[in-house]
C-alpha positions in Angstrom: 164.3 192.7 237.2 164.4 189.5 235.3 161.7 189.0 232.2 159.1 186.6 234.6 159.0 189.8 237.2 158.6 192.0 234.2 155.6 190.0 232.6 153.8 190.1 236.4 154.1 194.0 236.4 152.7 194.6 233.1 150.1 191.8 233.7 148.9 194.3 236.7 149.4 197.3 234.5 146.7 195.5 232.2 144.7 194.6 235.1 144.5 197.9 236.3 143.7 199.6 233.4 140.7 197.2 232.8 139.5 197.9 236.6 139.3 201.4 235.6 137.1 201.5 232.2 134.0 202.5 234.6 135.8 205.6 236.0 136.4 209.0 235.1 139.5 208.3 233.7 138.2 206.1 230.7 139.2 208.7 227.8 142.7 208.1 229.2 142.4 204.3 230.3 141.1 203.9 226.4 144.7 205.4 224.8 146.9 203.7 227.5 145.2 199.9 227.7 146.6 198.5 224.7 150.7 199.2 225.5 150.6 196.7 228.7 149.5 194.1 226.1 151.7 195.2 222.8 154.7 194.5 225.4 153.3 191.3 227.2 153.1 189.8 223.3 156.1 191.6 222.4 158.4 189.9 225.6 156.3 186.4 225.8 155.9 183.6 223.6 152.3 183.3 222.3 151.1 180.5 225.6 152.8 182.4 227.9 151.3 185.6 226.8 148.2 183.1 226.5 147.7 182.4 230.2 149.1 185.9 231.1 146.1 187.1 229.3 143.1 184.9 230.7 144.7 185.7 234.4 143.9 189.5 233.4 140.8 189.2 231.8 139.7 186.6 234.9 140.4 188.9 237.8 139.1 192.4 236.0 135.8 189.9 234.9 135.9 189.2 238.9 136.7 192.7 240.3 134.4 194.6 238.0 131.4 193.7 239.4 128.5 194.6 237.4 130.5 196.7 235.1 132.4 192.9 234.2 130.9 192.7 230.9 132.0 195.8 230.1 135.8 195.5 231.2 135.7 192.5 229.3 134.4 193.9 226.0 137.1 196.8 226.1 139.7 193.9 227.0 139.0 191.5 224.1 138.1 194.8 221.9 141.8 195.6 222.5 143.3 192.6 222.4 143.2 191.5 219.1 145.2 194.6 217.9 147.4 194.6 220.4 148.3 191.0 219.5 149.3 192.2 215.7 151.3 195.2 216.9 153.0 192.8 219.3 153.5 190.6 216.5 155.5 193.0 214.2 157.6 194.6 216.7 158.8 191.1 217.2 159.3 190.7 213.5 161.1 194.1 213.9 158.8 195.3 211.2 159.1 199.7 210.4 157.5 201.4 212.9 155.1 203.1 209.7 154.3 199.6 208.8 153.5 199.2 212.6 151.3 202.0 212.8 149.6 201.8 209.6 148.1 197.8 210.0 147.4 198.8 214.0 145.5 201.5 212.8 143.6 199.6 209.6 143.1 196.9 211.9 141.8 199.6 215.0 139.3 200.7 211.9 137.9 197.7 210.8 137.2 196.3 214.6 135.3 199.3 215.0 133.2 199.3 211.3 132.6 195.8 212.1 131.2 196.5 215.9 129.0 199.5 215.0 127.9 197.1 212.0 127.0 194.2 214.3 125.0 197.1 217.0 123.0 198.5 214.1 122.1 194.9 212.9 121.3 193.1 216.5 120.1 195.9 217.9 117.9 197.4 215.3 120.1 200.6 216.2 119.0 203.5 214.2 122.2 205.8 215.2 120.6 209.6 213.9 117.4 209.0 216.3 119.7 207.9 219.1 121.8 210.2 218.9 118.4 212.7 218.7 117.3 211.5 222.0 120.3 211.3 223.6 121.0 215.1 222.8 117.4 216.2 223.3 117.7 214.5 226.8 120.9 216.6 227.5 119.5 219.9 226.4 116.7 219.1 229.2 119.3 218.6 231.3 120.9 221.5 231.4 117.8 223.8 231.1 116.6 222.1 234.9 119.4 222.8 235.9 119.0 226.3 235.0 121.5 226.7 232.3 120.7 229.7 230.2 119.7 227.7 226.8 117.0 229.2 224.0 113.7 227.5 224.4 113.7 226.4 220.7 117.4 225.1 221.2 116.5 221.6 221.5 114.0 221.5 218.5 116.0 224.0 216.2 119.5 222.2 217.1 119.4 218.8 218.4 118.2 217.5 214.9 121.1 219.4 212.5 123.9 218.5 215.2 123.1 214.5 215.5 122.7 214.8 211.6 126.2 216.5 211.6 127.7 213.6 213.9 126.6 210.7 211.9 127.7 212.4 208.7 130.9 212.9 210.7 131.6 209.5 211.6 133.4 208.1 209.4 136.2 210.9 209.9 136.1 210.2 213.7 136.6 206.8 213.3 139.8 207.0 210.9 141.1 209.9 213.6 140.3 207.5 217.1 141.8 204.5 214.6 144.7 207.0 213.9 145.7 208.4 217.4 145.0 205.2 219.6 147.5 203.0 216.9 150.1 205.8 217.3 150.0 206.5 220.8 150.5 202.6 221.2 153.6 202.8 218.9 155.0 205.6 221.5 154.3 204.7 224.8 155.1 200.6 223.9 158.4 201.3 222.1 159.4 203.1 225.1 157.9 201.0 227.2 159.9 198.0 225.3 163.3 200.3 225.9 162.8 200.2 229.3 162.2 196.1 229.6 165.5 195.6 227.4 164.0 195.4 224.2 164.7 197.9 220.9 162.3 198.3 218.4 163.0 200.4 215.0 161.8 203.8 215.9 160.1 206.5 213.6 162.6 208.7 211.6 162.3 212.2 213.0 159.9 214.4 213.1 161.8 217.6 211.8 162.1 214.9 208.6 158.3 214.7 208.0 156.8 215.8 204.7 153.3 214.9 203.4 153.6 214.2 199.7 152.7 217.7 197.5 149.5 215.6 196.2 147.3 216.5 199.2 147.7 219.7 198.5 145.6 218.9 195.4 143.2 216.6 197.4 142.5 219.1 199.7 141.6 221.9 197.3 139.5 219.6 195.8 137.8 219.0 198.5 137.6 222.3 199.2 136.1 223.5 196.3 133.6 220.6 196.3 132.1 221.6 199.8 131.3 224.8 198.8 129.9 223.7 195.9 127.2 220.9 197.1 124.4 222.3 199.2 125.0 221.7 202.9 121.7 219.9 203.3 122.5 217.2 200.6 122.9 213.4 201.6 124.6 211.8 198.6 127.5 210.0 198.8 130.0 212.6 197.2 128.8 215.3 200.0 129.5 212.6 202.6 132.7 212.1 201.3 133.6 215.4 200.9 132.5 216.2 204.6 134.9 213.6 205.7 138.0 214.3 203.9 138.2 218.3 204.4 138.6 217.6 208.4 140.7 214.8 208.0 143.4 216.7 205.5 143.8 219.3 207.6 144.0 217.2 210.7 147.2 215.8 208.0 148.1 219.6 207.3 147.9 220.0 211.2 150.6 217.3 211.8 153.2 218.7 209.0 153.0 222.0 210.6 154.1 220.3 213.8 157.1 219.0 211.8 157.6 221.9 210.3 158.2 223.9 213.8 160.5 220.7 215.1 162.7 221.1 211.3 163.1 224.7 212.5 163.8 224.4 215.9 166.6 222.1 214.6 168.0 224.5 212.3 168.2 227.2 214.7 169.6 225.7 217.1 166.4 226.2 219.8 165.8 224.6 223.1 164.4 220.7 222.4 161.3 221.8 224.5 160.2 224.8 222.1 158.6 222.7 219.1 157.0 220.5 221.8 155.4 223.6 223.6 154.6 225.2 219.9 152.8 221.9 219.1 149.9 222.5 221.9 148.3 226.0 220.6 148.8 224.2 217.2 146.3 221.8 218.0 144.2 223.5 220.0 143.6 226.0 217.5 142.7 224.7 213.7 143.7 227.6 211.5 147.4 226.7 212.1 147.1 224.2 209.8 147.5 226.5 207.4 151.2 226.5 208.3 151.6 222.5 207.0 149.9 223.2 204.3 152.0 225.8 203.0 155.2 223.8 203.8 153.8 221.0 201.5 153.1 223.2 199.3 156.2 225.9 198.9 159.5 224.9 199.8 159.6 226.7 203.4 162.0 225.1 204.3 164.7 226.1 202.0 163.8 229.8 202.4 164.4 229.3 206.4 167.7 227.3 205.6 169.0 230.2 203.7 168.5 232.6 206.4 
């Protein structure tokens, strides 16, 4: 499969992707759409990628139908960090390096858009999200969903209030996973089109440095100690950082399960299948956390 067949598939790959933003598979058209366009810029020179790109964004525009502007935002949303992760793997930059600008640039795109809604749009985010949650509640009560019938007016308001406080913590972790999920499914991607790219070291070699720890008790201590109904800027902060350390704390015990399943010789598939009930359930992180903190890992080496 010579490199001109190779650009055509992923050029489809692209296309399809776009065509299926209106679907029910968006949440996962959202983490796959950037890799057909990290490894277009990756194998293409810059015009060639050029035209490959305006043949995509032409027939999805085309195809779309009324949904066209809305392919078309994803597609140009997408692009421009696609373009700079493409960019470095051609520079054979570290795959860290890779991740960390994808992601900063992943952030900033999205800072920028909500900025430009809010501003254009006169878009007051707590009463929209109000409405739109006060609209589901009545919802699911007509459609005889067993709800409390002060639900709406003793909830709606605290949870939208809890989102937008929230937001900035989303944002890093969408910024965060799509930027590494790229990194993974391109490299491989890349491999299988003939081209290496540096890869991450392994995971069972993962440590947070020991100064999160202190962060996070910090943190800690700080959001029990400001009332839960303030709005200053140190609550807001501290609402955002607890949930993003032990999302952190979260991913180190991960590593910590892969360092062991080296060490004792398990099955490769073990640590992967350990990983799932560590995410699904949040007071593992407790485990990372502890194997920043004490030196786990020399007690397990010993045994």
């Amino acid at each position: 499969m010579n490199i001109g067949w190779k650009s055509v598939a992923w050029s489809a790959a692209a296309l399809f992707l776009l065509l299926s933003i209106p679907t029910m598979l968006n949440i996962v058209t959202l983490f796959l759409l950037m890799t057909p366009m990290v490894v277009l810029y990756t194998m293409l020179k810059p015009l060639s990628f050029a035209a490959h790109m305006a043949c995509v964004v032409a027939a999805a525009f085309l195809l779309s139908g009324s949904y066209a502007p809305v392919a078309l935002t994803f597609g140009l949303f997408f692009l421009i960090p696609s373009i700079v992760m493409g960019h470095l793997y051609k520079k054979r930059t570290a795959p860290k390096k890779v991740i960390l600008i994808g992601f900063v640039v992943l952030l900033a795109q999205l800072l920028l858009e909500l900025i430009v809604l809010s501003m254009q749009f006169d878009l007051d985010l707590s009463s929209y999200l109000t409405q739109l949650l006060e609209e589901t509640a009545r919802a699911l009560n007509a459609s005889g969903t067993l709800l409390p019938e002060d639900w709406a007016s003793d909830t709606v308001d605290q949870l939208s209030n809890a989102i937008v406080t929230m937001l900035p913590a989303l944002l890093l972790l969408a910024s965060f996973a799509l930027a590494s999920v790229t990194h993974i499914l391109s490299r491989r991607a890349l491999a299988i089109s003939g081209i290496e790219t540096p890869a991450l070291p392994q995971m069972r070699t993962w440590m947070l440095p020991r100064s999160m720890v202190f962060y996070y008790l910090i943190a800690l201590v700080l959001s029990f100690v400001i009332p839960a109904d303030s709005n200053n800027f140190l609550s807001m902060v501290t609402a955002n950082a607890v949930p993003v350390l032990r999302f952190a704390f979260t991913i180190q015990a991960i590593a910590f399960f892969f360092y062991l399943a080296s060490v004792k010789g398990w099955h490769k598939a073990v640590p992967v299948l350990i990983a799932v009930p560590i995410l699904l359930y949040p007071p593992f992180y407790l485990i990372g956390l502890l194997d920043v903190a004490f030196p786990l890992r020399k007690n397990f080496t010993r045994m």
